[in-house]
C-alpha distance (Angstrom), angle and dihedral (degrees) to the residues before:
residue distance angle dihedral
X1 . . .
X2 3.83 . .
X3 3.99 117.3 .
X4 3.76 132.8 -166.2
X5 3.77 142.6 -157.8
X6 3.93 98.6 -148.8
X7 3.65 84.2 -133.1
X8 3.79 93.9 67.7
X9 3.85 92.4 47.4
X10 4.00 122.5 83.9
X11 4.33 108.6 -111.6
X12 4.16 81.8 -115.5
X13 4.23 87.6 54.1
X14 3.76 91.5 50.2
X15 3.64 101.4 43.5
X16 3.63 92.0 50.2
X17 4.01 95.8 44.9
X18 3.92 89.2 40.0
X19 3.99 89.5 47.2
X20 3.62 103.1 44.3
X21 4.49 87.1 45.1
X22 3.66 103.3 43.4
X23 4.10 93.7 58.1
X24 3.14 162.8 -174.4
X25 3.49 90.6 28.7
X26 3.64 123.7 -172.2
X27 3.59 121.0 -119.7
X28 4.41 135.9 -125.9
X29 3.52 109.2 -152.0
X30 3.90 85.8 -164.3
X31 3.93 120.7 -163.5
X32 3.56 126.4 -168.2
X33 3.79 144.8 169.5
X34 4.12 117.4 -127.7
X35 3.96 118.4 -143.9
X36 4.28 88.3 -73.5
X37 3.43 94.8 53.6
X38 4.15 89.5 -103.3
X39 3.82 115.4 152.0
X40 3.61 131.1 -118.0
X41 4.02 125.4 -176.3
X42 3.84 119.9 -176.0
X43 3.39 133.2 160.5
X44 3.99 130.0 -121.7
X45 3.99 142.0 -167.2
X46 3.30 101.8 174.6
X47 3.51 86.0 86.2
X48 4.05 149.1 114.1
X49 4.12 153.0 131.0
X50 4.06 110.3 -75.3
X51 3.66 96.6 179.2
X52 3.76 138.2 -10.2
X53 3.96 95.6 -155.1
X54 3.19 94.3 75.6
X55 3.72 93.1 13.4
X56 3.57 112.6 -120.8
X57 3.52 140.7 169.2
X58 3.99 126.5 179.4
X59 3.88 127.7 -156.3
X60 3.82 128.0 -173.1
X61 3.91 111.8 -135.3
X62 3.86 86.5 -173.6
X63 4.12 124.4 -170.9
X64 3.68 114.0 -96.0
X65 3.57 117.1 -89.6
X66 3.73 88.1 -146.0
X67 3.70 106.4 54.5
X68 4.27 104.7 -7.9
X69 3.89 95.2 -115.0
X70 3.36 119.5 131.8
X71 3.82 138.9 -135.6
X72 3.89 122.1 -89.2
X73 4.57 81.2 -130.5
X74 4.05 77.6 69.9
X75 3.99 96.4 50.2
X76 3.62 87.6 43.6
X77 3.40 101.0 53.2
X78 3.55 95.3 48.0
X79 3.89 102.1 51.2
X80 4.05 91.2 34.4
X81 3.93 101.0 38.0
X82 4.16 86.2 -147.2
X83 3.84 139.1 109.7
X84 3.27 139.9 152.3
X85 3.81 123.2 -137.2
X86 3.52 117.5 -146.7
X87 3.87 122.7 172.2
X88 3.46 121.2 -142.4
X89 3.87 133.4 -131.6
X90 3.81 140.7 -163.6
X91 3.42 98.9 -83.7
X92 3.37 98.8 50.5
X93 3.97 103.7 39.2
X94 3.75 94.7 104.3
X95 3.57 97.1 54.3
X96 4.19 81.0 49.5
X97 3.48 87.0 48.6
X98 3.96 90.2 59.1
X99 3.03 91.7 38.1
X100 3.81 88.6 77.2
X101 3.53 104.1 55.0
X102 3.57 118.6 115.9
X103 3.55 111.6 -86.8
X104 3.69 132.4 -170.6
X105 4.44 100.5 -105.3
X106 3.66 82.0 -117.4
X107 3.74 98.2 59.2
X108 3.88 126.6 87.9
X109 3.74 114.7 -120.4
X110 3.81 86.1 -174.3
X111 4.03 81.3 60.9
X112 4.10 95.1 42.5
X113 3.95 93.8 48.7
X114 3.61 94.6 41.1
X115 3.60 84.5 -126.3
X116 3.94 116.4 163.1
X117 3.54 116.2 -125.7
X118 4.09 125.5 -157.4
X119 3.43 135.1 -177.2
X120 3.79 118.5 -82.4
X121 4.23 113.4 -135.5
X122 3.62 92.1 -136.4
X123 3.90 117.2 17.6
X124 3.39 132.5 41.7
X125 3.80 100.3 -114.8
X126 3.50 112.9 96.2
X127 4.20 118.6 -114.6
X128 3.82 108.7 -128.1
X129 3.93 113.2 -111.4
X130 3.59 91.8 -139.2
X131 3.57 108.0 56.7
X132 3.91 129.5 87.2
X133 3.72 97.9 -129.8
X134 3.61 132.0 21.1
X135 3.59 122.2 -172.3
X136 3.71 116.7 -159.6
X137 3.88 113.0 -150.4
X138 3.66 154.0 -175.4
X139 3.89 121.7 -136.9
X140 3.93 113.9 -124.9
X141 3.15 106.9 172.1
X142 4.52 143.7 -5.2
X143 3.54 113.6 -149.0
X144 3.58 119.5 -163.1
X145 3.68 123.3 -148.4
X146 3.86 106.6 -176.3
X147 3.35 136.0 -32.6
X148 3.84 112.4 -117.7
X149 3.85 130.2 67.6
X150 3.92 122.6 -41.2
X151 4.12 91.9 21.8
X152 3.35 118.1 138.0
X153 3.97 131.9 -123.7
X154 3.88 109.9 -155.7
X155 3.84 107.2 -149.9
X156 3.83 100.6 -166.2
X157 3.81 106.3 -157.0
X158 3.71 132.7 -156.1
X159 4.09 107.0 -146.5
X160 3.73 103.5 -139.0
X161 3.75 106.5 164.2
X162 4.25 126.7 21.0
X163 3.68 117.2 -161.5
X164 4.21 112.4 -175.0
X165 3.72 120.4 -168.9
X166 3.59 112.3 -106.3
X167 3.63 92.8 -129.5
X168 3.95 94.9 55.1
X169 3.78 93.9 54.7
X170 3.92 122.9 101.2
X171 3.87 117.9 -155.2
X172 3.55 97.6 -95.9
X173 3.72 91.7 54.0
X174 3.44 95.9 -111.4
X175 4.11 111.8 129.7
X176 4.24 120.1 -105.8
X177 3.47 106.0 -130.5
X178 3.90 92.7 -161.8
X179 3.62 89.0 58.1
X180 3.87 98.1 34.9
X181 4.09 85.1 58.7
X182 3.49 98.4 -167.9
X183 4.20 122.8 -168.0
X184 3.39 132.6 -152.9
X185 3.95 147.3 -160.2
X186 3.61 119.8 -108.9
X187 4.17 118.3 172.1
X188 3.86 123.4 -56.9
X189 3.54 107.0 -15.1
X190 3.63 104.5 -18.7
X191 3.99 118.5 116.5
X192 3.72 121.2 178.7
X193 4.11 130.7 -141.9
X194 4.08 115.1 -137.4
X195 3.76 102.2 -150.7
X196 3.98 141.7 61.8
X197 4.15 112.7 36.1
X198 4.01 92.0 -3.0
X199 3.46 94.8 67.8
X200 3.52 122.8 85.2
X201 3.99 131.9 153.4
X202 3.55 127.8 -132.8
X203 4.31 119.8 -171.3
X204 3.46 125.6 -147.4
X205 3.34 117.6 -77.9
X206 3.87 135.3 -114.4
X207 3.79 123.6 -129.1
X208 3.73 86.0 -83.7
X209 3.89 127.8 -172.9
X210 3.43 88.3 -98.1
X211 3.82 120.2 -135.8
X212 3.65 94.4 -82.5
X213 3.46 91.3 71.4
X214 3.64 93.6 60.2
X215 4.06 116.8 100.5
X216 3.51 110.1 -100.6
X217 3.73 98.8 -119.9
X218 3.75 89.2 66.3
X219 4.04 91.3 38.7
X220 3.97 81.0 52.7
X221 4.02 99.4 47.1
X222 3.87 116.7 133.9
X223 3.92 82.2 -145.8
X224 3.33 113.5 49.3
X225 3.72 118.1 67.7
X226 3.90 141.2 -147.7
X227 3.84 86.7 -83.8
X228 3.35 103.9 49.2
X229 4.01 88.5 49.5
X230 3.53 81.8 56.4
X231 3.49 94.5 53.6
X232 3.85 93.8 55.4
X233 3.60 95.0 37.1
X234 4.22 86.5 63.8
X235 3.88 96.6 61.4
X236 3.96 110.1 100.2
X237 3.81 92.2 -150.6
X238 4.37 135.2 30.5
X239 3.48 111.8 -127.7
X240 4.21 131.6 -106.7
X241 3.30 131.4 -77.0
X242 3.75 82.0 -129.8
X243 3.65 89.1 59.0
X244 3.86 95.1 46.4
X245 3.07 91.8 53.7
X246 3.14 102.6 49.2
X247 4.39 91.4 49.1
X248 3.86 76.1 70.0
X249 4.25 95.1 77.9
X250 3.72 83.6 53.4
X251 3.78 97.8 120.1
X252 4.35 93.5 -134.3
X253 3.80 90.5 46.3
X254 4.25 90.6 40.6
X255 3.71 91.6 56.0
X256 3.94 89.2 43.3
X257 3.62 90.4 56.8
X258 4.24 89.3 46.2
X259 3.85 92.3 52.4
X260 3.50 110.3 40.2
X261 4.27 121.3 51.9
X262 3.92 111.7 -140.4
X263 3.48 117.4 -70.5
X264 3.96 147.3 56.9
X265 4.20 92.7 -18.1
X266 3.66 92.0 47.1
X267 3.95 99.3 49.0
X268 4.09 84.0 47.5
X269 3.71 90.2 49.2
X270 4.17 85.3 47.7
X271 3.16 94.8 47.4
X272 3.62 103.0 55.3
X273 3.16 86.1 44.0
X274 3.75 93.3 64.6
X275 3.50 91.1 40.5
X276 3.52 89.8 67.0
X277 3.66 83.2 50.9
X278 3.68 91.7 56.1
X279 3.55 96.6 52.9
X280 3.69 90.0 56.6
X281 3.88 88.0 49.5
X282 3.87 94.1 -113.4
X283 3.77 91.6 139.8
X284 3.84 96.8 160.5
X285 3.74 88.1 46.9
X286 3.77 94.3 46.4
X287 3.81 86.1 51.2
X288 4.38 96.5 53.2
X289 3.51 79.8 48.3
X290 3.76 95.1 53.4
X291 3.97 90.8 42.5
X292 3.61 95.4 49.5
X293 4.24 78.9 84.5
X294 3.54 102.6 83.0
X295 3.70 98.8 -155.1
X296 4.19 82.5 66.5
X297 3.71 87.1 70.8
C-alpha cells in the first residue's frame, strides 16, 4: 500500500490523487457580474454547505495547477462581493462542462454554453434558467491559502435568496433527489450521476450493539462484509432462542442444516444464507441464521 508525504509528490500528483479520492464532489456553477455589469459563468467542485444557520456555502476558486492564474469568478467575487450558486443536473452537465473552457474575460460563457440566464431578486448575477436550485448570495469573506498553483481561494458565501424548481419539490417541501438528478466530479474526466441504482438511503441509527459485540467468528466471515456487520451491529437487542429455533423450519436454512455436517462448510453455507437475508434487510432473521452455528455463541 503506497504512502506519501505531500511534500515528496509533484502539485500535478497530488491534485490528481486528492481529486480522484475525495469524491463525488458536488459542483457550483457560479455566475457573476464584473465592474460593467459583463457576465461570467464557471463551474466549481471544490464546493459544499458549511452551515444552514446562517446559511452558508463555501467554494474554492483555486489557482491553476497548470500556469497559477486564476479565474475571472475569483476577481469578481472579490471586487463585487456577489454570486450566485446554481447546482447543476444531468441534463445540463455538458453545457457545465463547456462552460469551463477557457474563455477570453471578455467572452460570455452564458453565450458559449447556451445557458439561459434570468434575473436574480437580490444580486446582480443572473440565476441560470436551467438549474434546479439557485442560491443567490452575498460574499463575506476570500481566504487565500497560498499563492502558487493548486492553492485554494475560499469564497465564503452568505445564501440570501433559494429558488427550487417546481418540478423537484415533494409535497412536504422536502427536495426529490430522483428528480433533482444531481452530477458530480470525480478525478480526471470522470463525472458521476446521483439517481437510479446509486442511490440508496440509510436512517439514523439506534444505540445499537455495535459490531464489537458481535462473536468473532461472524466478525471474521469471508462472506459477510463491512456492511452487513454494520447491519447487525445496529439492532439494540439479539433475537430468542425461540426465534432461532424456529429460523431452522425455514425450508433454505432446513436443507442447509441436511447437507452440510457442523463446522467450517456449514457456517459458510449459514452465512450466505444470512447475507441474503441482509440484503433484503431481514437483520433479525440474518442474525437466527447466524446463531444457529453454535461456535457463534
Amino acid at each position: 500500500m503506497p504512502s506519501y508525504s505531500p511534500e515528496d509528490l509533484s502539485t500535478k500528483e497530488r491534485h490528481q490523487i486528492l481529486l480522484a479520492s475525495v469524491a463525488p464532489r458536488p459542483i457550483a456553477l457560479v455566475s457573476t457580474v464584473d465592474e460593467h455589469g459583463n457576465h461570467n459563468l464557471s463551474p466549481f467542485s471544490f464546493f459544499n454547505i458549511f452551515s444552514s444557520n446562517p446559511p452558508v456555502l463555501i467554494f474554492s476558486a483555486a489557482r491553476r495547477v497548470r500556469n497559477n492564474t486564476t479565474k475571472d469568478t475569483l476577481h469578481n467575487a472579490m471586487s463585487q462581493k456577489q454570486v450566485v450558486v446554481n447546482v447543476v443536473n444531468y441534463d445540463m452537465a455538458r453545457q457545465v462542462n463547456l462552460s469551463s473552457a477557457e474563455y477570453d474575460s471578455s467572452v460570455d460563457e452564458f453565450v458559449k454554453s447556451g445557458l439561459t440566464p434570468i434575473p436574480s431578486d437580490f444580486v446582480s448575477p443572473p440565476r441560470v434558467l436551467e438549474s434546479p436550485v439557485s442560491l443567490e448570495c452575498e460574499v463575506m469573506d476570500v481566504h487565500q491559502l497560498g499563492e502558487e498553483g493548486g492553492a485554494g481561494n475560499l469564497v465564503m458565501c452568505l445564501i440570501k435568496k433559494i429558488h427550487v424548481a417546481d418540478h423537484v419539490m415533494l409535497d412536504d417541501g422536502s427536495i426529490d433527489q430522483e428528480a433533482i438528478d444531481l452530477v458530480g466530479r470525480l478525478g480526471k474526466k470522470w463525472w458521476v450521476r446521483a439517481s437510479g441504482d446509486a442511490l440508496f438511503e440509510l436512517g439514523s441509527p439506534a444505540i445499537g450493539i455495535g459490531v464489537d459485540q458481535i462473536p468473532e467468528v461472524i466478525r471474521r466471515s469471508t462472506v459477510l462484509t463491512g456492511n452487513n456487520l454494520g447491519q447487525l451491529g445496529a439492532v439494540t437487542s439479539l433475537p430468542s432462542f425461540t426465534a432461532i429455533e424456529v429460523m431452522k423450519s425455514d425450508f433454505d436454512v432446513r436443507r442447509i442444516l441436511q447437507n452440510f455436517a457442523d463446522g467450517i462448510e456449514l457456517r459458510e453455507a449459514l452465512h450466505e444464507k444470512a447475507k441474503e437475508l441482509l440484503e433484503s434487510e431481514k437483520v433479525l432473521e440474518a442474525w437466527s441464521v447466524l446463531l444457529i452455528d453454535k461456535s457463534a455463541h
